[in-house]
Structure formats: C-alpha cells, structure tokens
C-alpha positions in Angstrom: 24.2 28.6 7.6 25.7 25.1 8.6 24.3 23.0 11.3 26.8 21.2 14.0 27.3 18.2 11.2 28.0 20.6 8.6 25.4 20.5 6.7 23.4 23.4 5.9 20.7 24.2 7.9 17.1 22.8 7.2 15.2 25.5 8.1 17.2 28.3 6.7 17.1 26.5 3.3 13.5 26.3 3.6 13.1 29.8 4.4 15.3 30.8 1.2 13.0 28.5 -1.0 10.0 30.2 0.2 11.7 34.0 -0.6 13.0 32.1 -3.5 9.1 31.4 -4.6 7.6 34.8 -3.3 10.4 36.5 -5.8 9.5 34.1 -8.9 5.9 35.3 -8.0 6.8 39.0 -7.8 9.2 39.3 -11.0 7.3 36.9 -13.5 4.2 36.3 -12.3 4.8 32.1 -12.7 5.1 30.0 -10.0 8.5 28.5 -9.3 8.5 25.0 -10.7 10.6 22.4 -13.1 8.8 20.1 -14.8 8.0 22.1 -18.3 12.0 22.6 -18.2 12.5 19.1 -18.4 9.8 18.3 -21.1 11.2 21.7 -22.8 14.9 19.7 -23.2 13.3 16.8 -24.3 11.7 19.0 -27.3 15.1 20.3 -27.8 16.5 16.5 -27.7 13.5 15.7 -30.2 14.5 18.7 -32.6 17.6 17.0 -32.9 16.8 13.6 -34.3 13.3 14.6 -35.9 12.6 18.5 -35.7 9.3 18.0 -38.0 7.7 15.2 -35.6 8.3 17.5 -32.3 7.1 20.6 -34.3 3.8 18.8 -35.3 3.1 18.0 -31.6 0.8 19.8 -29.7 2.6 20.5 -26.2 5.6 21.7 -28.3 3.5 23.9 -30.2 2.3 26.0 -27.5 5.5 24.7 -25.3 8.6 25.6 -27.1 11.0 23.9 -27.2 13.8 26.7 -25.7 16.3 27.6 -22.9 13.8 29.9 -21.0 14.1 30.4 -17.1 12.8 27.3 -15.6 15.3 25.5 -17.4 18.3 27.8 -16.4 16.1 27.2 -12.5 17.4 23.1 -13.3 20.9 24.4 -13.9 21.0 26.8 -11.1 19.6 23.8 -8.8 22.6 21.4 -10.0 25.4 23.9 -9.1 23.7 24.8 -5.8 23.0 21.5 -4.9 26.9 20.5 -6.0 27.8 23.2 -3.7 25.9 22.9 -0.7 27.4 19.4 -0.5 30.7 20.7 -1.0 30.5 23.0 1.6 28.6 20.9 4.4 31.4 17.8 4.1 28.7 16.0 2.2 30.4 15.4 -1.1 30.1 11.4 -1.3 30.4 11.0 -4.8 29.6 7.4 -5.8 27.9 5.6 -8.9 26.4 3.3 -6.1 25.3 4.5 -2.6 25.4 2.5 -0.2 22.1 1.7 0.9 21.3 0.5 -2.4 24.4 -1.5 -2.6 23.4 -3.5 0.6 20.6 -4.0 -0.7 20.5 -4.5 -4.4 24.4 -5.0 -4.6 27.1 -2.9 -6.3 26.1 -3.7 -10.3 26.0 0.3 -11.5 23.5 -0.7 -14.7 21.0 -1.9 -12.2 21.8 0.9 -10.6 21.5 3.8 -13.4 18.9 1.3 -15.3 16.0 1.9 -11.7 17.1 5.5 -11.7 16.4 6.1 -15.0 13.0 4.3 -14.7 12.7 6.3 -11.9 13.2 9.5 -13.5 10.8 8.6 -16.7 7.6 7.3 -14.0 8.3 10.8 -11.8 8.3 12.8 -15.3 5.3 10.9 -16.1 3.2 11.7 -12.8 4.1 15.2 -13.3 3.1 15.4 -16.8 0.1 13.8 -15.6 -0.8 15.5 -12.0 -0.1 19.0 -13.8 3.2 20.0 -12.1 6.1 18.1 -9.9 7.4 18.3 -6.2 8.6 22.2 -6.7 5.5 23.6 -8.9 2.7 21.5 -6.3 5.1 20.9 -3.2 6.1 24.8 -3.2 4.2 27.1 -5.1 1.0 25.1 -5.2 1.0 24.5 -1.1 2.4 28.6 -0.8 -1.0 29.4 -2.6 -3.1 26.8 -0.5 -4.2 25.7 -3.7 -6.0 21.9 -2.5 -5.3 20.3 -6.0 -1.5 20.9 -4.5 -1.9 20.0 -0.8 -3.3 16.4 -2.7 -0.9 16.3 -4.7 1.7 16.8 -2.1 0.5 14.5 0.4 0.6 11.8 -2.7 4.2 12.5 -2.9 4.7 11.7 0.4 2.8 8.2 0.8 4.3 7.0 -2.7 7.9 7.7 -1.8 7.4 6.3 1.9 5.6 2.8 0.3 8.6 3.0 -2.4 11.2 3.4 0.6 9.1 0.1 2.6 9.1 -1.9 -0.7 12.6 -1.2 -1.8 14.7 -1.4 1.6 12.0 -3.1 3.9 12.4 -0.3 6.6 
C-alpha cells in the first residue's frame, strides 16, 4: 500500500475511491459527496443559537438538519486521513506549514484567519456550483456528467491561479 517514501500509494488510493463511489452508488443510490454534510452541521450549529430562524429556512426544511451518512463520510475522511499520514511518516503536525510561513511568516491568526476564509469561499462555490471536489470531482466525472467534467476543470485552474498568486510559483 506504501510507496518507496512511505506514503501510500496514489494510484491504489484512487482505485479505492472509485470502489468507494461504485459502493455509495450500489447501497444508496446517492453519489458519494460532502458538501450537504457540511451545510447539515451548520443547521445543527444554527439550531443551537436560533432553532426557529434555521427551521423557517428553506434548504433546512427539505435539508435536515441531522447526522445522516454524508456527515459520518466527513468523520470517516478525518480519521482516515489522520491515519494515512501516520502510517506513511507523514504526520507533520504544525499550526503553520512551512510554505506558508516563508511566505506569509509564522503569525498562526493570519494563518487560521485565510483558512477559514478559505473554507467559507470553497463552501460557497459548492453551495453555488451544486456539489464540491468529491460530489463533481468523483461521482459527477464517474457518471461523465459535463456539468461535472466543468466543474472539475474549474477546480483545477482556480487552485493553480490561487497557488501562482499566493506563492508566485
């Protein structure tokens, strides 16, 4: 399963992603995808503070707000990500990588401040383009479903122009 650095192989990993997707497909009929697990946590956030406000909207109305599958997918995705990186030697846990730190320097709320930014613009986009990397980037491009293979190449030239304007490469 590992390469000769000791990191897991790309191809295997992509191979198990795919079976991964085919199985989603088979057992529940849904494509394998995150994005609705994220805005489902945020309706569990909101019932916190204000349960009338996020019952009253719409997407939480037909989109409850729930631990369902996709959002035990996110979970699944932490641990396995956690250890993959354990396993391959790749552990390098640091508030500030880096890359970033020769670049931006080593204040961490810069840091977490862009990455949450981050987060909230790529929750947007998917919110907006119907699905994120997994639901588009996976199961859209398994189904050669051209909305998806746009989508994905978008993905692509965004987060190369991102990579030339943040770090100049």
């Amino acid at each position: 399963m590992q390469g000769a650095s000791g990191a897991w192989s790309p191809y295997l990993v992509g191979a198990l992603i795919g079976l991964l997707s085919m199985a989603t497909f088979y057992f529940s009929n849904k494509p394998l995808s995150v994005s609705t697990a994220y805005a489902r946590v945020a309706g569990m956030i909101g019932n916190l503070f204000s349960k009338g406000h996020t019952e009253n909207l719409k997407f939480y109305q037909d989109t409850k707000p729930k631990v369902e599958w996709q959002v035990m997918l996110v979970v699944g995705m932490l641990i396995g990500a956690f250890i993959a990186a354990s396993t391959g030697g790749e552990l390098a846990p640091a508030w500030v990588p880096e890359m970033w730190e020769s670049r931006f320097g080593a204040d961490i709320a810069l840091r977490l401040g862009i990455a949450f930014l981050g987060g909230a613009l790529l929750a947007y986009g998917a919110r907006l383009a119907g699905g994120c990397t997994s639901g588009h980037g996976i199961s859209g491009a398994l189904q050669l479903s051209v909305s998806s293979w746009i989508a994905l190449a978008c993905f692509f030239i965004a987060g190369v122009a991102t990579a030339m304007l943040l770090y100049r490469i």
